[in-house]
C-alpha positions as CSV (number, residue, x, y, z in Angstrom):
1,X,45.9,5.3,174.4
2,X,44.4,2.2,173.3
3,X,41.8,2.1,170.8
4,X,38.0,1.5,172.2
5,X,36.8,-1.7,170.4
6,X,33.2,-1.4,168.6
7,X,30.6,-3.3,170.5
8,X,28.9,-5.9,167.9
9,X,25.2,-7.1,169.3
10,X,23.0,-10.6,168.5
11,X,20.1,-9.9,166.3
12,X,18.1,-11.4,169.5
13,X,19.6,-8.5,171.8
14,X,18.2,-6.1,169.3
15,X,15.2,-7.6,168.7
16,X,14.6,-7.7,172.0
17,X,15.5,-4.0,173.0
18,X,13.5,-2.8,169.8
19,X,10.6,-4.6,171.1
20,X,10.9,-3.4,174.7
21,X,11.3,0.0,173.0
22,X,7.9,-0.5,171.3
23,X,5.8,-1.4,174.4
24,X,6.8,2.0,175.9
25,X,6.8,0.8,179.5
26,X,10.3,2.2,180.0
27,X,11.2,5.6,177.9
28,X,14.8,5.5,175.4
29,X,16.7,7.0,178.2
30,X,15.8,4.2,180.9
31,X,16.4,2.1,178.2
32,X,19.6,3.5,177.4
33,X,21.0,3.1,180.9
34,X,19.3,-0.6,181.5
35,X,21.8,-1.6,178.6
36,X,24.2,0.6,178.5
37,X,23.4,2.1,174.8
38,X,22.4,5.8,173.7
39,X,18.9,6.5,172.9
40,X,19.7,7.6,169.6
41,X,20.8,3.6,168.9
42,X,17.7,2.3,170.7
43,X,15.6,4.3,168.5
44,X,17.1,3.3,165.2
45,X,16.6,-0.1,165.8
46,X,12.9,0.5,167.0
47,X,12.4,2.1,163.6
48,X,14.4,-0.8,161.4
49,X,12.2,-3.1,163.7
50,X,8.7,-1.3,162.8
51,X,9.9,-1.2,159.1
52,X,10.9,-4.7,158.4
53,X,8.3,-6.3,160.9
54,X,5.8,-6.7,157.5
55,X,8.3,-9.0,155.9
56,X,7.6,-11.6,159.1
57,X,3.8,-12.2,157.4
58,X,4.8,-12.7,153.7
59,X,3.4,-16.1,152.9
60,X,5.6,-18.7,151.6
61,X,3.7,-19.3,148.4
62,X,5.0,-15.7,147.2
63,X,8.5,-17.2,147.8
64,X,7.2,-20.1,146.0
65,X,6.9,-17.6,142.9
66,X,9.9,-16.1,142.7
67,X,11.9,-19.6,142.3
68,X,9.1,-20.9,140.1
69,X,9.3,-17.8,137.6
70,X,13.4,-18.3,138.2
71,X,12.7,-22.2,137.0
72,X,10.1,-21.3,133.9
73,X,12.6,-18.8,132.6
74,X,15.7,-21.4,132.7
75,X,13.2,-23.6,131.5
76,X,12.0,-21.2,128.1
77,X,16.2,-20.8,127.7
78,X,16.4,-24.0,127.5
79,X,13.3,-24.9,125.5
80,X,14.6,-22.7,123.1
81,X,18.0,-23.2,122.7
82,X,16.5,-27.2,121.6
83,X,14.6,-25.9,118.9
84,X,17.4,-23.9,117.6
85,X,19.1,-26.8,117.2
86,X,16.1,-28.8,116.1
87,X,15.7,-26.2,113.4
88,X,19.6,-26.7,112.5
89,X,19.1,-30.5,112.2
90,X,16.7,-30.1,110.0
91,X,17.9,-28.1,107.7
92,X,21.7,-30.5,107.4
93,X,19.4,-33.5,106.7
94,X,17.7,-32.3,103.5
């Protein structure tokens, strides 16, 4: 009575079985038994496939962005936090 093990699968594998999926050469039940999954599986990658497949074409300047807005907001901290102190200073000198 040993306990069946969960089958763990490369990103490749699904990558390439969603992609198979897509060209619909083969239906989810030929493709089920080729490698040995259910249909309802196959599927669900196919759709996570189609879903995220946008996210391939998203040009690295947006990327670019994000880190540049994370930079220019340290970078306003920063700025001012100095003339906080600046301020400070020059009210102790007079």
């Amino acid at each position: 009575m040993g306990k069946n093990k969960r089958r763990n699968f490369s990103a490749d594998f699904k990558a390439k079985v969603a992609i198979e999926a897509i060209k619909e050469q083969q239906t989810l039940s030929e493709l089920a038994s080729k490698y040995e999954l259910h249909p309802n599986q196959i599927a669900e990658w196919k759709r996570l496939f189609q879903s995220s497949a946008s996210s391939i074409f998203v040009s690295e300047t947006g990327k670019k962005s994000d880190k540049e807005a994370e930079d220019t907001a340290s970078l306003y901290e920063q700025i001012g936090r100095l003339q906080v102190e600046n301020a400070f200073l020059k009210k102790k000198l007079l």
